[in-house]
Steps between C-alpha positions, in 0.01 A plus 500: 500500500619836594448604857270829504347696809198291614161475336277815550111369475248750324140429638146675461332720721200486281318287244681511137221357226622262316651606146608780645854598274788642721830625340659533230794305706811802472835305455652175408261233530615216727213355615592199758893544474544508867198286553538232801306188638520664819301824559771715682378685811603870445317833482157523440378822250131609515406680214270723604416515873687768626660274731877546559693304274610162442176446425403556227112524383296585184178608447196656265499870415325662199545131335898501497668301831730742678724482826476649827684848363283487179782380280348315204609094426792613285653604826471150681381254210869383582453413884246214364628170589500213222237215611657141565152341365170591356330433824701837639473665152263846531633663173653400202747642244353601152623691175276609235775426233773288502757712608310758633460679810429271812174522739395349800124383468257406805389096457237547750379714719748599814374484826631785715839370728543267191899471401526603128703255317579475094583232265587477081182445336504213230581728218730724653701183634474329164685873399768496775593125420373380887355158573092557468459165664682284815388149566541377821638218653437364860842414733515242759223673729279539243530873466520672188819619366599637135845419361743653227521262242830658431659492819288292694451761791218440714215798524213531742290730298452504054569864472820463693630231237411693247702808621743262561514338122475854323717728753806258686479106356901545338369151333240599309686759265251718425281199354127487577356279724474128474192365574510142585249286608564246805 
């Protein structure tokens, strides 16, 4: 993976409904390229507190989520980090066409303090050729790990083997993912 500055986390200062639509996403969309099973301290952004940065909190005004300055979520829809599982996962990615512009949709409501966190819906990933799916196996203590069928590198978390298989496995070519069952 290429080393980048550390993970900025973008929370909620106040409840955002769920269904709520954020975006379109501006840029290149690399959702989970830098992605690790680690979650790296670093800065901490609040969108929308008015609290000196790096934190960095969202919240509620006029039905569109905002930052502390105001700035709308085209400004910091970047800053959201990829989630590892969908136990962490507060928002996922969505496109109304295949091929067509990217938004970031509440799953559930978010509790205020809450870390935002996105991941590929199933039709988006299906789109972007990543792994919809990771089985798990168990290693010698019994915990559960997820491993590259290509490479055979170990993962703690799905998402992160996924990243792995679609942005950095040099063994799996480009080809989808295997899914084997063991």
């Amino acid at each position: 993976q290429t080393s980048r500055a550390p993970a900025i986390s973008v929370s909620a200062e106040s409840c955002i409904p769920a269904g709520l639509r954020l975006g379109p996403v501006p840029g290149a969309f690399k959702l989970g390229k830098y992605l690790s099973d680690r979650k790296e301290p670093g800065p901490k952004k609040k969108v929308f507190s008015y609290a000196v940065p790096p934190v960095f909190q969202v919240r509620m005004v006029r039905g569109e989520l905002v930052d502390e300055a105001g700035s709308s979520a085209l400004e910091w829809i970047g800053l959201i980090r990829a989630a590892r599982n969908s136990q962490e996962q507060t928002l996922e990615a969505v496109a109304d066409l295949p091929g067509g512009q990217i938004f970031y949709r509440a799953l559930r409501d978010v509790q205020p303090g809450e870390e935002l966190t996105v991941w590929y819906s199933n039709p988006l990933a299906q789109w972007f050729d990543i792994p919809v799916t990771a089985t798990p196996t168990h290693d010698e203590k019994g915990e559960e790990r997820y491993i590259c069928w290509y490479c055979w590198r170990t993962f703690k978390y799905p998402n992160s083997l996924k990243a792995h298989v679609h942005f950095h496995c040099a063994l799996s070519h480009g080809r989808p993912f295997l899914h084997h069952d063991h």
